[in-house]
N, C-alpha and C positions, 0 to 999 in steps of 0.2 A: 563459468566453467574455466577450470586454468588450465593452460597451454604448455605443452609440457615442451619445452626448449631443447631444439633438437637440431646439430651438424649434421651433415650429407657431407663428403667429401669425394672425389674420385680420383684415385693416386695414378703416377706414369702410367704402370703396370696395370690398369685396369680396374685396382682392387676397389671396390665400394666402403667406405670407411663412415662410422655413425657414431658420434658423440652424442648423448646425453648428459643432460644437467639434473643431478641430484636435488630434485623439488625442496627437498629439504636443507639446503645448503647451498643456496645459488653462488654458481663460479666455481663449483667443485661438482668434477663429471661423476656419474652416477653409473656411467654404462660404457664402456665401448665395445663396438663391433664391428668386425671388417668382414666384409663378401669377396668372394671371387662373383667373377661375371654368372658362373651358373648359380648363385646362389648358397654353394658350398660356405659351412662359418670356417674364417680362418681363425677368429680369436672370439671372444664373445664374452667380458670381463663385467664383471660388478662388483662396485665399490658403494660399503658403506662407511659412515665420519660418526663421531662422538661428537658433545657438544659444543666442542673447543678447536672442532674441524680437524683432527688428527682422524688418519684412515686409523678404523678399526677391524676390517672384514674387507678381503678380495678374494672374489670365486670365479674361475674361468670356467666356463661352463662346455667348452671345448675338449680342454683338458681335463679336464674334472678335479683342480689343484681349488685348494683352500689355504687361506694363509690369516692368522689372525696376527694381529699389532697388539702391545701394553704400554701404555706412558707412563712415565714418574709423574710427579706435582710440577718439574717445569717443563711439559711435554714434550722429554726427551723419550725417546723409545728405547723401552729397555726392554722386549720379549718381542722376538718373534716365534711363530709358529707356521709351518708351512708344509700341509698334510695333501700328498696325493698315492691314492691308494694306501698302500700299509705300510710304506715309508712315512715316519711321520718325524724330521728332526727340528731340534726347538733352539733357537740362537736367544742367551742371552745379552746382554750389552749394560758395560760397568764404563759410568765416565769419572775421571778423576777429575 
């Protein structure tokens, strides 16, 4: 059965904090989430990677924000996209 790697943390403030480790990409987190003491989510993120470990996909599931990534061939980032609600603006990126 594999064991899915998992931080606990607990900040000054109380707040409960949870890293996961993206199974598929060990050393690159998969998940975070922070708790207040009642249990309220303060953030609640997922991140997915492409084969070459560049993040592809982050969804806060809090905020309900979506944001996708594009790489060149030297995995520089040249698009982002960053969609919450019906705002949806798209940043591209030119390196000389």
């Amino acid at each position: 059965m594999l064991q899915e790697n998992l931080k606990t943390y607990i900040l000054g403030n109380k707040v409960i904090e949870q890293w996961r480790e993206d199974p598929s990409h060990p050393g690159q987190v998969g998940k975070i989430k922070s708790l207040r003491q009642n249990g309220q989510d303060i953030q609640n993120i997922e991140y997915t990677y492409d084969d070459d470990g560049n993040m592809i996909h982050r969804n806060n599931l809090v905020t309900l924000s979506d944001e996708t990534f594009d790489y060149d061939e030297l995995d520089q980032l040249k698009r982002w996209e960053y969609k919450n609600g019906s705002l949806i603006p798209c940043f591209k990126f030119i390196y000389i």
